[in-house]
C-alpha positions in Angstrom: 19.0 12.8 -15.7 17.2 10.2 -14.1 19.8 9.9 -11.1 19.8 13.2 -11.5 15.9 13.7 -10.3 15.3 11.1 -8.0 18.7 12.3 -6.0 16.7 15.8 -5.9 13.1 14.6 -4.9 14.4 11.6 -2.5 17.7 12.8 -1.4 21.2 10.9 -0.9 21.3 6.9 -0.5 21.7 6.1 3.4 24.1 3.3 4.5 22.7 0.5 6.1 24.1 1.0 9.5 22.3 4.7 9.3 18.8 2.8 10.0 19.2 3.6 13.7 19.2 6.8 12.8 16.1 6.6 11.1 13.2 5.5 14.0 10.8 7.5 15.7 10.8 9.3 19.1 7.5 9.1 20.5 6.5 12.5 19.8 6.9 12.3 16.3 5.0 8.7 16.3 2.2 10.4 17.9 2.1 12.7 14.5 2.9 10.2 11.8 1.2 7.1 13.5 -2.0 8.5 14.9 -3.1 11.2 12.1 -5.1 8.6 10.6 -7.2 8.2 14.0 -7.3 11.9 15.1 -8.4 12.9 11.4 -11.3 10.7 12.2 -12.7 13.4 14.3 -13.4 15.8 11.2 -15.9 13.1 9.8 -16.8 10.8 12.5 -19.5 12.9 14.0 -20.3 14.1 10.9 -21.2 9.7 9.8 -23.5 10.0 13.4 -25.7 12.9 12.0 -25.9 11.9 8.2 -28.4 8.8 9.5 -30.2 10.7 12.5 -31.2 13.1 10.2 -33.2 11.0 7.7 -35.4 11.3 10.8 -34.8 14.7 11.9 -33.0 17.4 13.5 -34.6 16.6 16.6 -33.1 13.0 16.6 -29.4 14.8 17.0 -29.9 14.4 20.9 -29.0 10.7 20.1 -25.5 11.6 19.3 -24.4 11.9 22.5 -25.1 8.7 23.7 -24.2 7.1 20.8 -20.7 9.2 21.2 -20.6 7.4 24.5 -20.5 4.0 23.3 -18.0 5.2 20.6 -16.4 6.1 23.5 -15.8 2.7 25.2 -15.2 0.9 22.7 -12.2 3.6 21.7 -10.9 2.5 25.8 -11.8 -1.0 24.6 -9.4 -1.0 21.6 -6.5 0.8 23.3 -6.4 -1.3 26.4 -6.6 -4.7 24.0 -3.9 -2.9 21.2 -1.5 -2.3 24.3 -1.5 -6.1 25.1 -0.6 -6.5 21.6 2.4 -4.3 21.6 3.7 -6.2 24.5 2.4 -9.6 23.8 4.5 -9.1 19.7 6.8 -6.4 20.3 8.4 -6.9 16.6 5.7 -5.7 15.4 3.0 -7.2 12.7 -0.1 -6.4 14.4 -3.7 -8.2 13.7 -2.2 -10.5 11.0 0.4 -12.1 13.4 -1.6 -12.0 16.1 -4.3 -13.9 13.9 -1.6 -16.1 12.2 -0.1 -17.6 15.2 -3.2 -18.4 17.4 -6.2 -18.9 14.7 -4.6 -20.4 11.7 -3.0 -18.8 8.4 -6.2 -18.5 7.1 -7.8 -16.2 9.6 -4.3 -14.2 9.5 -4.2 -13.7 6.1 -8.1 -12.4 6.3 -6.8 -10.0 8.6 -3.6 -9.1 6.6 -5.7 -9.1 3.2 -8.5 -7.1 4.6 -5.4 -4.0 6.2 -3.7 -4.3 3.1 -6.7 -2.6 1.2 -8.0 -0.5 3.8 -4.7 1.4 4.0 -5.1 1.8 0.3 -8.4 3.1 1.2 -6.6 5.1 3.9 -4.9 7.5 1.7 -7.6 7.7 -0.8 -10.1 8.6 2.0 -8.2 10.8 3.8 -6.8 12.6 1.0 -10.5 13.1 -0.6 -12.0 14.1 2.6 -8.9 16.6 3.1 -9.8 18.5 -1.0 -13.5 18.2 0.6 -12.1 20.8 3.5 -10.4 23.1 1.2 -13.1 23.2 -1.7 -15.5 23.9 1.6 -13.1 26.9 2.1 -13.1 27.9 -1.5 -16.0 26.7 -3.3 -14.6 28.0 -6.6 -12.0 24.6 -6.4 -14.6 22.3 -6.7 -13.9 20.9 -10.0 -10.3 20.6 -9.8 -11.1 17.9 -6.5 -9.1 15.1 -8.4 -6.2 17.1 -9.4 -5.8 18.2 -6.0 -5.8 15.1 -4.4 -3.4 13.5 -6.5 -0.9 16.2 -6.2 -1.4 15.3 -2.4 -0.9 11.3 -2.8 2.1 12.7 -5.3 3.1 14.5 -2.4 3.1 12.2 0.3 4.7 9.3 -1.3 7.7 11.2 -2.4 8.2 12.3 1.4 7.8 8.9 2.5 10.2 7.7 0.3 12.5 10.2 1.8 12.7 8.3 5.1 10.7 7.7 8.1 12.0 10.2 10.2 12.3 13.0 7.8 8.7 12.5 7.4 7.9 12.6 10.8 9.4 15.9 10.9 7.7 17.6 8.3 4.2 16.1 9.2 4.2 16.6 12.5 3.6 20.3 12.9 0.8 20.0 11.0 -0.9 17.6 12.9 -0.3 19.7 16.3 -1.2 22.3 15.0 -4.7 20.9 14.2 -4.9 19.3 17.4 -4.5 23.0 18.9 -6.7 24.3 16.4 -9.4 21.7 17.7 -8.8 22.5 21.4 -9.3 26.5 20.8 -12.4 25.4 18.6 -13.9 23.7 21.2 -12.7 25.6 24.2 -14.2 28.8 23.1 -17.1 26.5 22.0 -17.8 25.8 25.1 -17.1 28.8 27.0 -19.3 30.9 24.6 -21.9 28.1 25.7 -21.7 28.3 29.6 -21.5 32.3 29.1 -25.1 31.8 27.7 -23.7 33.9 23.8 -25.6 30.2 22.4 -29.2 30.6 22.1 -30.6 27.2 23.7 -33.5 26.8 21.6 -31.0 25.5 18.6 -31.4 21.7 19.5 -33.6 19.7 21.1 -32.9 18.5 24.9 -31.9 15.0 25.6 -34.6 12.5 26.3 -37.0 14.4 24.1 -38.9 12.0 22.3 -38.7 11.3 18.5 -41.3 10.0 15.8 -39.7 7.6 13.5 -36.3 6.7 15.8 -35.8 3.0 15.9 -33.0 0.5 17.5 -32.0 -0.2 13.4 -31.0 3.4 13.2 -29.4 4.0 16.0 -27.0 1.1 15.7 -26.4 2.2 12.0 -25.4 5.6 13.7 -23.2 3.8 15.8 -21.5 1.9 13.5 -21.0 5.0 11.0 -19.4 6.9 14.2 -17.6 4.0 14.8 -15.1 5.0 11.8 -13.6 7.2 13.9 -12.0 4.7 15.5 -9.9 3.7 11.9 -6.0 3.9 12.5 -6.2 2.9 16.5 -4.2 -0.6 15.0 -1.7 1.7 13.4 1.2 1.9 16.1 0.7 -2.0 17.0 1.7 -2.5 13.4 4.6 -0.1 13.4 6.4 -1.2 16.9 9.9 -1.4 14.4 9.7 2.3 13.3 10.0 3.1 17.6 13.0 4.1 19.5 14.4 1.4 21.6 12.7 0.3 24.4 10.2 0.3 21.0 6.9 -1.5 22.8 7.6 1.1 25.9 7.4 3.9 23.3 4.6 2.3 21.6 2.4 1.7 24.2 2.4 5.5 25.6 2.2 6.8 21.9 -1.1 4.7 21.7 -2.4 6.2 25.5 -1.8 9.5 24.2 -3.5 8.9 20.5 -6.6 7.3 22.5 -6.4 10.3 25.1 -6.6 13.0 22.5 -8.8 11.3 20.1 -11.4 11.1 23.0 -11.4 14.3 23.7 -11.3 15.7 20.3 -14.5 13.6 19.6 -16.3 14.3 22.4 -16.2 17.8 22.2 -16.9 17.9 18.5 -20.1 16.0 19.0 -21.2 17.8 21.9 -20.5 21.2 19.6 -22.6 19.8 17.0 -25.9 18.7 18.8 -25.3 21.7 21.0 -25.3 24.2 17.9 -28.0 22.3 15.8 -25.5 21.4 13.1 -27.1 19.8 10.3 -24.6 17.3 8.2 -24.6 19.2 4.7 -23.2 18.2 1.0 -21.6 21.4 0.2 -20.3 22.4 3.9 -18.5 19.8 6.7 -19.6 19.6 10.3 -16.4 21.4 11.5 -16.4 24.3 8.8 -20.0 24.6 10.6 -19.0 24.7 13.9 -16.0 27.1 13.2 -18.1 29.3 11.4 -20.5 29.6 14.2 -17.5 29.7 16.7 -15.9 32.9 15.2 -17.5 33.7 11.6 -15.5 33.7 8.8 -12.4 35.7 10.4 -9.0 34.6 10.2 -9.9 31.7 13.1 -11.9 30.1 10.9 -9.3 29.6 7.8 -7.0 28.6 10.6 -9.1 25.9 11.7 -10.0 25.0 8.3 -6.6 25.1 6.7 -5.2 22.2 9.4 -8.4 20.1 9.2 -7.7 20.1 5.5 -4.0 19.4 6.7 -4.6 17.0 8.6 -7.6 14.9 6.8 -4.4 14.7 4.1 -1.7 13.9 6.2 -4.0 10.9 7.7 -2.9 9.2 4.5 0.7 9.0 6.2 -0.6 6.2 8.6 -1.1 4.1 5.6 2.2 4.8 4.3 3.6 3.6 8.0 1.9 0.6 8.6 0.9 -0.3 4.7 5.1 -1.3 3.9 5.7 -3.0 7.1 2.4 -5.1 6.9 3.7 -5.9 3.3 7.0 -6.7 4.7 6.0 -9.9 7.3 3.3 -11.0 4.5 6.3 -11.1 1.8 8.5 -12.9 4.4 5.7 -15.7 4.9 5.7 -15.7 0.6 2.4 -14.5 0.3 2.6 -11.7 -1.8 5.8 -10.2 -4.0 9.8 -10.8 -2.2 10.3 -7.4 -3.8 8.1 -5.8 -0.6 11.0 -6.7 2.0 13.7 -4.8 -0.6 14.6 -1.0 1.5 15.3 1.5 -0.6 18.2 4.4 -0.7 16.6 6.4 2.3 16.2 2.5 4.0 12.5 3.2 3.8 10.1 0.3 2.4 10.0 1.9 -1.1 8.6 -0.6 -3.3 5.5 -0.5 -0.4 5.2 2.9 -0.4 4.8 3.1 -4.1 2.8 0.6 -4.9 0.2 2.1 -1.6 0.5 6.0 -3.9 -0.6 4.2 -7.4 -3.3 2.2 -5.6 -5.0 5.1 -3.9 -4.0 7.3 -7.1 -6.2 5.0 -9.1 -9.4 4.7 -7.1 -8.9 8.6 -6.4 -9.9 8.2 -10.5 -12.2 5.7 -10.5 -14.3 7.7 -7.8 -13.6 11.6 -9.2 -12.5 12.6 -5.7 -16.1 11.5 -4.4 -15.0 8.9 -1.8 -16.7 9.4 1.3 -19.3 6.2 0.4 -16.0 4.4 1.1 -15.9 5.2 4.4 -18.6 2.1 5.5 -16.4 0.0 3.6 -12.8 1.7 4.9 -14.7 1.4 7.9 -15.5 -2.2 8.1 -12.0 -3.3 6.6 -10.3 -1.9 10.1 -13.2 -3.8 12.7 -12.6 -7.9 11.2 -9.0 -7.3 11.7 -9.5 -5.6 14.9 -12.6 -8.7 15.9 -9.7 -11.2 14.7 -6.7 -10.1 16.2 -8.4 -9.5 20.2 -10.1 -13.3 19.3 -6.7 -14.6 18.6 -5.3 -12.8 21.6 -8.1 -14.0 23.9 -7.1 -18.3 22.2 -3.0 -16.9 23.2 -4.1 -16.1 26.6 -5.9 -19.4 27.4 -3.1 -21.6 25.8 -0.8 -20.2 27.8 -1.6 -18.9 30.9 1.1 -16.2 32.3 0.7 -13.8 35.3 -2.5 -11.9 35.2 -3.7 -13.6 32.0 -7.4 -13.5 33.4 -7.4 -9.8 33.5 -5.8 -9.5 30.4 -8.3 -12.5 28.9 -11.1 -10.3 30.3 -9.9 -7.1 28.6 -9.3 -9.1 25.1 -12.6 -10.5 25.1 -14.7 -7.2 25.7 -12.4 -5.6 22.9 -13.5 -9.1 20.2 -17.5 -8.2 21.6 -17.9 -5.4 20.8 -15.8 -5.4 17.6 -17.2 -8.3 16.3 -20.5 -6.3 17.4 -19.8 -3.6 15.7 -18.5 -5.2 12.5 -22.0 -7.6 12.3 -24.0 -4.0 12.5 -21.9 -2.5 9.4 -22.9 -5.8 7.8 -27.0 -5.3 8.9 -27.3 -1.7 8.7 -24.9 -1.0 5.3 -24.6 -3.8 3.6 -25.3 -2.0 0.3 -22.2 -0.1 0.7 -20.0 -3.1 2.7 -21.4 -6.0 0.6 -17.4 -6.3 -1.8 -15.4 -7.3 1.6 -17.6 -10.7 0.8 -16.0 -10.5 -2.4 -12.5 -9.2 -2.6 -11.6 -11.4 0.7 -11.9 -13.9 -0.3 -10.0 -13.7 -4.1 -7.2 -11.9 -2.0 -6.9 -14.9 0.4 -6.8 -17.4 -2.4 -4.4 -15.0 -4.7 -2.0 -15.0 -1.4 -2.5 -18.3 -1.1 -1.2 -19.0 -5.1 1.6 -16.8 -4.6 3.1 -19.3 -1.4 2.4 -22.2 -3.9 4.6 -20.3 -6.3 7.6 -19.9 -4.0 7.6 -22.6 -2.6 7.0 -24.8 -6.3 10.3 -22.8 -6.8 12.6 -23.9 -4.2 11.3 -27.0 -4.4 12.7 -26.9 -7.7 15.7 -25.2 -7.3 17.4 -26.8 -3.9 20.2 -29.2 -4.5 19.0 -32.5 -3.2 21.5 -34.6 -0.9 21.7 -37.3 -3.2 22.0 -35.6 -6.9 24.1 -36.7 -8.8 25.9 -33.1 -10.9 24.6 -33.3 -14.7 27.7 -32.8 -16.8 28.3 -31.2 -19.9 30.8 -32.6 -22.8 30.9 -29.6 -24.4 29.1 -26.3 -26.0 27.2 -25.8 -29.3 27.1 -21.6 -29.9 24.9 -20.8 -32.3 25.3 -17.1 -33.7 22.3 -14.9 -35.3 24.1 -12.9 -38.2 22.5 -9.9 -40.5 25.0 -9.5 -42.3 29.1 -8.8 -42.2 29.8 -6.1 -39.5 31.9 -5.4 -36.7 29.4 -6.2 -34.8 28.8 -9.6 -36.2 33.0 -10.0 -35.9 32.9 -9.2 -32.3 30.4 -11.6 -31.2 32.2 -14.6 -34.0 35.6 -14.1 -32.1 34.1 -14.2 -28.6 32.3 -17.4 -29.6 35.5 -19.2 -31.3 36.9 -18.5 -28.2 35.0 -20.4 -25.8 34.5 -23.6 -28.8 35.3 -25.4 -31.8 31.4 -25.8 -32.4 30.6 -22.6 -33.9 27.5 -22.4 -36.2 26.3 -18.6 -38.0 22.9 -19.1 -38.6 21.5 -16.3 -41.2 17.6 -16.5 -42.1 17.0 -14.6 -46.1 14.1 -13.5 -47.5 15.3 -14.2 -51.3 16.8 -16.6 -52.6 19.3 -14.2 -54.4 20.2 -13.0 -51.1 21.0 -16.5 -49.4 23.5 -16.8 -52.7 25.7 -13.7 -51.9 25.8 -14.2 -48.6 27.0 -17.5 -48.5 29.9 -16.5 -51.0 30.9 -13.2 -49.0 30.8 -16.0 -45.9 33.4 -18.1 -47.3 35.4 -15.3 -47.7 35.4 -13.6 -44.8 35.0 -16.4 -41.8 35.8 -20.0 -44.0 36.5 -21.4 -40.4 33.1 -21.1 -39.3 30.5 -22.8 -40.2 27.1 -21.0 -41.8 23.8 -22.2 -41.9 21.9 -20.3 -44.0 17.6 -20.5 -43.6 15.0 -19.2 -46.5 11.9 -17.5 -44.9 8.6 -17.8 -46.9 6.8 -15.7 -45.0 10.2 -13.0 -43.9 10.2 -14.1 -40.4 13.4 -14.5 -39.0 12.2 -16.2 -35.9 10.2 -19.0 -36.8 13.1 -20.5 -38.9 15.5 -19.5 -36.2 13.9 -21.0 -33.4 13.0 -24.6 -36.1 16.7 -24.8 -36.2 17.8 -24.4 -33.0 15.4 -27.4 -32.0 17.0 -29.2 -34.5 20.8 -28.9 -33.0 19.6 -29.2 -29.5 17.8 -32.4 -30.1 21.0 -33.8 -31.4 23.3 -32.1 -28.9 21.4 -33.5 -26.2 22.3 -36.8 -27.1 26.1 -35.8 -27.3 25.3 -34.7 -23.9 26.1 -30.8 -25.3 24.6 -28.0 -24.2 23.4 -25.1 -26.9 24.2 -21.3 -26.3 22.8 -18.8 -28.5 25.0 -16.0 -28.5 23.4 -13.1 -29.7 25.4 -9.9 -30.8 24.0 -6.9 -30.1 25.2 -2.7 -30.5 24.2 -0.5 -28.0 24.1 2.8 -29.4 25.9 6.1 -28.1 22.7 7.5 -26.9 19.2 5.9 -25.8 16.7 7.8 -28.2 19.1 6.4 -31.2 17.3 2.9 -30.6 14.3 4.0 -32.2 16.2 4.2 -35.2 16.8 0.4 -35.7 15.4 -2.8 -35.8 15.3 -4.3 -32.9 15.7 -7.7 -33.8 18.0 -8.8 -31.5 16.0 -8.1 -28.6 12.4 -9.7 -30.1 15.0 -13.0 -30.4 16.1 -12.6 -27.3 12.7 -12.7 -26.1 11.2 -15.2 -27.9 14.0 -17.6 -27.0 14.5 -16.9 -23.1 11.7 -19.4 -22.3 13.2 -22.1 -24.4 14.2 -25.0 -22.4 17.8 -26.1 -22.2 19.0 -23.1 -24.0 21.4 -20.9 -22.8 20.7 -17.0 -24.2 23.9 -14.8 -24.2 24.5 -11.6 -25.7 27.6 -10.1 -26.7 27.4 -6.1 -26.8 29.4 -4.4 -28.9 29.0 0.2 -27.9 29.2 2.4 -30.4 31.6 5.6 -29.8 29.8 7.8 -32.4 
């Protein structure tokens, strides 16, 4: 049933040689990859006005400016991000980038800090998306967390259904809202220079404002600044690319920056233009739409891809979250099980783990996460501030063609993200403060995890010069409940293997212990029984007294002890509930045992 169901939801395994088949032309990489980044324009503007107007609506002028500087550092990032694709074309992102030229630590800052903000990602984008549609349909408001986890439901199973198939189901939305965006704005715009805006709905640039100060303006630049989340996205995910993959890469990322600029731009110049005032119950867009063309059939279509594509920004996560996983499990930092591909040759165990994450704090937060954006927002800038200062030490070390230019370009890119990441800091550090937290416990959890593999194969390489421990022989020591088939099944397997057989069967009376013993020495006379009283009707504790007995003396016989536990596996599962499960609790108990071999010897029953 099982097989059945996941066949149905995931589709048919893939052969391994079928992963060519499964990377990305650059058109869809501009969907999947940059959704996260042009999402960012249905709340980014919106972060610029929600601290002008603790001063006022007449302080909205400043958004343009402040949409400039967004601006350059967006060309900033994209120019330092295309190094990077060339500079590692295999892919990794800030966290290589970081690792090789400032030090593990500093890399694993910058892989801790994606890690999370990628689970933040999906949560994010997934909430802000509901937000659209409940802005649409106000009457959905308090089903927000249901919806959203149907959404993060829905975008995991599709991810595990391969990259590419993914791709090609995502992508239309994510055009489409790009169109939607560009007929928003055009006739924005053109209803503007045709004079059909009154002028009088916003105050003129320059105008003077009681109350503005250089603190709030930077904390307006820094919320705008989360627009610029995902720009890192396609640096990490250089693998998923058709060969020549960095080629691809890099023109995906000049067309993400292109758009997003553009998009941005003319959403904030919409906004101060029509006097749009940020509001609880209704997003900047829905505003601007309604203004644009009422509440027609325009406005729904404009609505329905921003909710689309606020969602589908979740699917950047689940690109770059698995592969970041995958180079952090290859250094042995977090779980092996992260560089396992699945049947559709996808990063499954990633993608999974990225859907319960954001599931969970989709919970913990009711839907309501948009006062994680300063801190979804922060997590993206110290990665993108480490990786340009790590490519900045690369370019000094080594000195190729052109490396001043590029050195020149790295180092605005660190300024002004480190600038930008020191004013979330200043200006939110109510809402940023846990980064000073959880950083640093990730760093030292990634850090306990290497110590663990490599304690490991420390202990389990062969050393040149060990010597082979040998064995003289085998003690099998047999748990009985009584005289079955199943206890004659697992007597004959061990008689087979040794002479040193010993039954070992724990009573709880001492009338008991008699009859068995004489039904013993009728049955199996060849093998010996041990029978154990239990005061207190635990079968383990006696059990386990025993076995420490024999394997104290077998170890100075140089013999090694096997307990060989039978076990019947019943015709079908929900019959299990129906027995004691002894076997398995002894099982359990004794598989951390030193120098004890468990076995078990099934024996399937046909009825």
């Amino acid at each position: 049933m099982f097989s059945y169901l996941k066949r149905l939801l995931i589709g048919r395994p893939l052969k391994s040689n079928e992963l060519g088949e499964q990377k990305l032309n650059k058109t869809k990489a501009l969907a999947i990859l940059s959704s996260d980044a042009l999402s960012s324009v249905a709340y980014g503007p919106e972060q610029i006005l929600i601290v002008l107007v603790t001063v006022g609506a007449a302080a909205f002028w400043y958004s343009i400016p402040i949409a400039v500087g967004v601006l350059i550092l967006l060309t900033a990032l994209i120019l330092s991000y295309r190094q990077i694709i060339f500079a590692y074309p295999h892919g990794g992102g800030a966290y290589v980038v970081s690792r090789d030229n400032l030090g593990v630590n500093p890399g694993l800052i910058a892989g801790g800090s994606l890690l999370v903000d990628y689970i933040l990602t999906v949560a994010v984008s997934v909430s802000a998306g509901t937000d659209a549609i409940t802005s649409a349909f106000p009457a959905l408001h308090s089903y927000t967390v249901p919806i959203a986890i149907v959404f993060v439901l829905f975008l995991t199973t599709l991810n595990l259904r391969g990259v590419t198939e993914s791709a090609s189901i995502l992508a239309y939305p994510v055009y489409l809202f790009v169109l939607a965006l560009f007929i928003l704005i055009g006739v924005g715009l053109y209803q503007i220079s045709t004079g059909q805006v009154p002028a009088d709905l916003h105050t003129s640039v320059g105008t003077p404002v009681a109350g503005i100060s250089l603190f709030l303006l930077l904390k307006a630049f820094a919320s705008g600044s989360s627009a610029l989340t995902g720009v890192e996205a396609i640096s990490n995910a250089i693998p998923n690319f058709k060969d020549p993959a960095p080629n691809n890469a890099s023109k995906t990322l000049m067309a993400m920056g292109g758009l997003l600029a553009l998009l941005f731009s003319g959403i904030v110049y919409l906004a101060y233009y029509y006097g749009i005032t940020p509001s609880v119950k209704e997003t900047v867009v829905s505003q601007i739409a309604d203004h644009t063309f009422g509440r027609n059939y325009m406005y729904y279509f404009i609505q329905g891809t921003t909710a689309l594509i606020l969602i589908l920004a979740a699917n950047t996560g689940y690109s770059a979250f698995p592969l970041l996983a995958v180079n952090l499990a290859k250094d042995k930092f977090i779980m092996r099980m992260f560089t396992i591909r699945g049947d559709r040759l996808g990063y499954s165990n990633g993608i999974i783990t990225l859907g319960v994450s954001a599931i969970i704090l989709i919970i913990l937060f009711k839907g309501q996460t948009e006062h994680l954006i300063p801190l979804y927002a922060v997590g993206v800038f110290i990665p993108f501030t480490l990786s340009q200062s790590g490519m900045i030490v690369k370019w000094i070390r080594e000195k190729p063609k052109g490396w001043v230019s590029k050195l020149i370009i790295n180092a605005t890119g660190a300024l002004i993200s480190l600038t930008v990441t020191l004013m979330f800091f200043f200006t939110k550090f109510p809402q940023v403060w846990p980064v000073l937290i959880f950083l640093p416990i990730i760093v030292i959890i990634f850090h306990k995890i290497k110590t663990h593999y490599e304690l490991v194969g420390e202990q389990l390489r062969i050393k040149p010069d060990q010597q082979p421990k040998t064995i003289e022989g085998n003690v099998i020591i047999v748990p009985v409940a009584g005289i079955t088939q199943v206890v004659e099944n697992s007597i004959n397997f061990a008689t087979s293997l040794t002479d040193q057989v010993i039954a070992v069967y724990v009573a709880f009376e001492r009338e008991d212990e008699r009859i068995f013993e004489e039904k013993w020495k009728k049955w199996q006379p060849n093998v010996r029984l041990v029978t154990l009283h239990s005061h207190y009707r635990s079968i383990i504790q006696p059990l386990t007294k025993f076995i420490d007995t024999v394997q104290h003396k077998a170890n100075e016989n140089n013999y090694q002890v096997t307990v060989l536990i039978p076990q019947f596996i019943t015709k079908k599962s929900w019959h299990n509930i129906l027995h004691n499960q002894s076997s398995l609790l002894i099982r359990a108990y004794l598989l951390f045992k030193r120098d004890v071999v468990i076995a078990t010897v099934p024996y399937r029953f046909k009825k």
